[in-house]
TIVO-354770 format. One record per atom (N, C-alpha, C): z, x, y. Coordinates in steps of 0.001 Angstrom, whole numbers, plus 500000, padded with zeros to 6 digits. Layout:
N
+--------+--------+--------+
!      w !      u !      v !
+--------+--------+--------+
!      Z !      X !      Y !
...
+--------+--------+--------+
! end
This chain:
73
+--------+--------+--------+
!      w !      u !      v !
+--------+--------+--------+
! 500000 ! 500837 ! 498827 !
! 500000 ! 500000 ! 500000 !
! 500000 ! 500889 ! 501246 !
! 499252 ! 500636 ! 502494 !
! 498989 ! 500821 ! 503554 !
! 499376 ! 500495 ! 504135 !
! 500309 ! 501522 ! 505244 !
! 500978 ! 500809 ! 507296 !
! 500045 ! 501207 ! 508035 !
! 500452 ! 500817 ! 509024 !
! 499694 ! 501402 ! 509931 !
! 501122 ! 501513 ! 511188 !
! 500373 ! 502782 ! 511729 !
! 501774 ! 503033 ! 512335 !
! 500705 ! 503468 ! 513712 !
! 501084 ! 502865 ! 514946 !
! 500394 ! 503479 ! 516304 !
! 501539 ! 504276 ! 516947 !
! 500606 ! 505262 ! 517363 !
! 500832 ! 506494 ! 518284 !
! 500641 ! 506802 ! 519388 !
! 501294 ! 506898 ! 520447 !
! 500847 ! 507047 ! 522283 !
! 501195 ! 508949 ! 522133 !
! 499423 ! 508945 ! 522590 !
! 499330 ! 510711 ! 523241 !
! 498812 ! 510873 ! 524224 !
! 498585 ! 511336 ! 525063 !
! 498463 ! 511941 ! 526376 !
! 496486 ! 512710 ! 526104 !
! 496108 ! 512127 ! 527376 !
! 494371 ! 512527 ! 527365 !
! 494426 ! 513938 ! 526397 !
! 495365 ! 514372 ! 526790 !
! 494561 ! 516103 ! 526653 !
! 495002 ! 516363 ! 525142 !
! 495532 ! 515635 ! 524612 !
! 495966 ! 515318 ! 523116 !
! 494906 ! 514760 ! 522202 !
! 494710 ! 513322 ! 522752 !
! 493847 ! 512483 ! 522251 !
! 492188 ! 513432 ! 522343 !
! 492261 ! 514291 ! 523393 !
! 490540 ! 515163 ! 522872 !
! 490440 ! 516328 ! 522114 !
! 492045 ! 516548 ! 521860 !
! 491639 ! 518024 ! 521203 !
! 491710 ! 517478 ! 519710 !
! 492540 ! 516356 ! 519123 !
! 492392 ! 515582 ! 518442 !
! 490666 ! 514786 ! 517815 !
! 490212 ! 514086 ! 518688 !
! 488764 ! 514282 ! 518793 !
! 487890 ! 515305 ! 518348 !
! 487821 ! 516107 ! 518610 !
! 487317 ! 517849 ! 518653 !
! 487194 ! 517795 ! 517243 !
! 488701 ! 518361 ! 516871 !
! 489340 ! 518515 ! 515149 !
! 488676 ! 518069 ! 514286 !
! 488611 ! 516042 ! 514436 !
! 487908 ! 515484 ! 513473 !
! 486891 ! 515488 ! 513404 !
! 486081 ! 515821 ! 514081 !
! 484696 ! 515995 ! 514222 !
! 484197 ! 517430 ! 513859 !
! 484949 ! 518550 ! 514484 !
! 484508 ! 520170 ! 514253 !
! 485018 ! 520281 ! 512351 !
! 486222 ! 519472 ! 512035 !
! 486516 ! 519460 ! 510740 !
! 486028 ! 518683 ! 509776 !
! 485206 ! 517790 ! 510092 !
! 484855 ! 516651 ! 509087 !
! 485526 ! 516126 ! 508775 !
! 486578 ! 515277 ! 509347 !
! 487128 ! 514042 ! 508633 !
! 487063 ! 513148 ! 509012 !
! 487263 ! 512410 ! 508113 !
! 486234 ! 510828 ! 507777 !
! 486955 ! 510085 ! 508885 !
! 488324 ! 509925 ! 509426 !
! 488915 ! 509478 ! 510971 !
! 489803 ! 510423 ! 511495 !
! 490372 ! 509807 ! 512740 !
! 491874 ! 510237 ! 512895 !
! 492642 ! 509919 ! 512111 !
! 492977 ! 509049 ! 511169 !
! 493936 ! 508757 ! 510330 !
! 494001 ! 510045 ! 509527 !
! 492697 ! 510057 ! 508939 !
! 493594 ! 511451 ! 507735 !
! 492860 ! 512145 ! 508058 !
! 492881 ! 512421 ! 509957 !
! 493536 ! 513699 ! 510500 !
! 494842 ! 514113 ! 509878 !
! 495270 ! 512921 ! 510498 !
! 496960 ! 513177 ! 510711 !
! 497634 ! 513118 ! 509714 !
! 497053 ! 512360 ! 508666 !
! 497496 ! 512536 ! 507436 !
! 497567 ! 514122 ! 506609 !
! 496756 ! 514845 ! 507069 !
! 496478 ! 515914 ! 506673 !
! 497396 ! 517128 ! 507150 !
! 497795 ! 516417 ! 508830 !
! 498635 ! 517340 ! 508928 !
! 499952 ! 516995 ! 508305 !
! 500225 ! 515262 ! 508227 !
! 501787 ! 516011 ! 507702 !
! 501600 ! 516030 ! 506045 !
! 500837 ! 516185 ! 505207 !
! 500721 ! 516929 ! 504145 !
! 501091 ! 518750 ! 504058 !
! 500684 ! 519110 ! 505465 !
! 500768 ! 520355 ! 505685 !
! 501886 ! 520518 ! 505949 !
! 502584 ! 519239 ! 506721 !
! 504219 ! 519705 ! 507202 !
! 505120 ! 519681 ! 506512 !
! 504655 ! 518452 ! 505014 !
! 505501 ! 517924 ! 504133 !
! 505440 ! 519459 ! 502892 !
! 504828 ! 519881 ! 502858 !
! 504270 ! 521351 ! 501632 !
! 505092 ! 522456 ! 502604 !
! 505495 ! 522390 ! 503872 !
! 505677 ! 523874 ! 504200 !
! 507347 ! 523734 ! 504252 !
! 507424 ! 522069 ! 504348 !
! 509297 ! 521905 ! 504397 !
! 509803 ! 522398 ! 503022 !
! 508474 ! 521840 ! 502078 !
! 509223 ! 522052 ! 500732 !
! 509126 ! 523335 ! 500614 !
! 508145 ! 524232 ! 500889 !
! 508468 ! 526005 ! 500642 !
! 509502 ! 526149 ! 501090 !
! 510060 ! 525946 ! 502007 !
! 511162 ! 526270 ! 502806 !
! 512379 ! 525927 ! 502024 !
! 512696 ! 524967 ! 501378 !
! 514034 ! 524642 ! 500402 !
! 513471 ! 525252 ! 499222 !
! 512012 ! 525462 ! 498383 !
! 512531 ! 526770 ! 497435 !
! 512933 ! 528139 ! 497797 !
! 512563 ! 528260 ! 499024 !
! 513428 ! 529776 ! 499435 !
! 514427 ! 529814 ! 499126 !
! 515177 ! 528622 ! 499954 !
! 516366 ! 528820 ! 500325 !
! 517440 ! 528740 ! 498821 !
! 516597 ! 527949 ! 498130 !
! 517272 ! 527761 ! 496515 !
! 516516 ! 529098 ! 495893 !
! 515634 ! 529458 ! 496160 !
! 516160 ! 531341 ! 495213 !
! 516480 ! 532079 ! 496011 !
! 517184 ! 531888 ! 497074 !
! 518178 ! 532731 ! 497978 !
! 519181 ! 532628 ! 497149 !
! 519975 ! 531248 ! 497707 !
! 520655 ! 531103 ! 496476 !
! 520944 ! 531465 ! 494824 !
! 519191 ! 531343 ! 494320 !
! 519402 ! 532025 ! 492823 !
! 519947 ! 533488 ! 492553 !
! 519856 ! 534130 ! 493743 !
! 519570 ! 535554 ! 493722 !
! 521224 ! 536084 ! 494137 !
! 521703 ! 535151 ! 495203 !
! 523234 ! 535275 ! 495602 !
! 523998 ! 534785 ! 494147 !
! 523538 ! 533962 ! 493383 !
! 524497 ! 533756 ! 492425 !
! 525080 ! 532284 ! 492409 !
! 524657 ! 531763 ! 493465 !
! 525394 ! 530218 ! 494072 !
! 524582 ! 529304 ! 492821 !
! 524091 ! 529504 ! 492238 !
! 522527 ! 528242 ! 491528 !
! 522581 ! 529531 ! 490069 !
! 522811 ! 528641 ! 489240 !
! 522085 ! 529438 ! 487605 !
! 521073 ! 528873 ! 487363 !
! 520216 ! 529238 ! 486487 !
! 518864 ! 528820 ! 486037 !
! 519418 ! 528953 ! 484837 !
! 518361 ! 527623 ! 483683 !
! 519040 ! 527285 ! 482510 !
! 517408 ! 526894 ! 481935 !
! 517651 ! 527849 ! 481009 !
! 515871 ! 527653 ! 479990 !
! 516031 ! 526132 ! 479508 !
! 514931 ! 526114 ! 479870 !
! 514668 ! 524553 ! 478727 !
! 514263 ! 524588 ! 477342 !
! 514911 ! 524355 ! 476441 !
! 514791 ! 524436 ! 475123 !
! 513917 ! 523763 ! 474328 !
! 514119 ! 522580 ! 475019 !
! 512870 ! 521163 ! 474319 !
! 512698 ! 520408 ! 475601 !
! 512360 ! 519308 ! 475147 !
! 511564 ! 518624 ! 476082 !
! 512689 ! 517098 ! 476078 !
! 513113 ! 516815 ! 475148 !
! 514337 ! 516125 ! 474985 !
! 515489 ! 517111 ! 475918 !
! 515476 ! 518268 ! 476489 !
! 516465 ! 518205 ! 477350 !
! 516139 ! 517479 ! 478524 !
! 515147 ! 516794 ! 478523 !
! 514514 ! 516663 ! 480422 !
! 515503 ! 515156 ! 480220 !
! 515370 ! 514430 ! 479705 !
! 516458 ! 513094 ! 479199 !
! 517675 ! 512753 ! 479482 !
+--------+--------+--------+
! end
């Protein structure tokens, strides 16, 4: 299922925006923007596996082999 969610940007927003979808090929502004927060949503998550093998590496987090597949249960 689909929202639709509206956005107020400022001229000089709304053309460089313009530009993008057009110099990039995409099919609208929608997944422009969709695209970027795919990009924002992938770089948050790099960011918490760091920080969890920071952690692995300090000792705070063990890692535990999976034996079977009945452990995932």
């Amino acid at each position: 299922m689909r929202n639709i969610v509206n956005i107020s940007l400022p001229n000089d927003m709304v053309n460089i925006v313009k530009k993008e979808v057009k110099k990039r090929g995409y099919a609208s502004t929608s997944e422009f923007f969709r695209h970027l927060i795919r990009m924002w949503n992938q770089e948050k998550l790099a960011e918490e596996l760091k920080k969890d093998y920071g952690d692995v590496k300090k000792g705070k987090i063990k890692l535990r082999t999976l034996k079977s597949l009945k452990a995932l249960r």
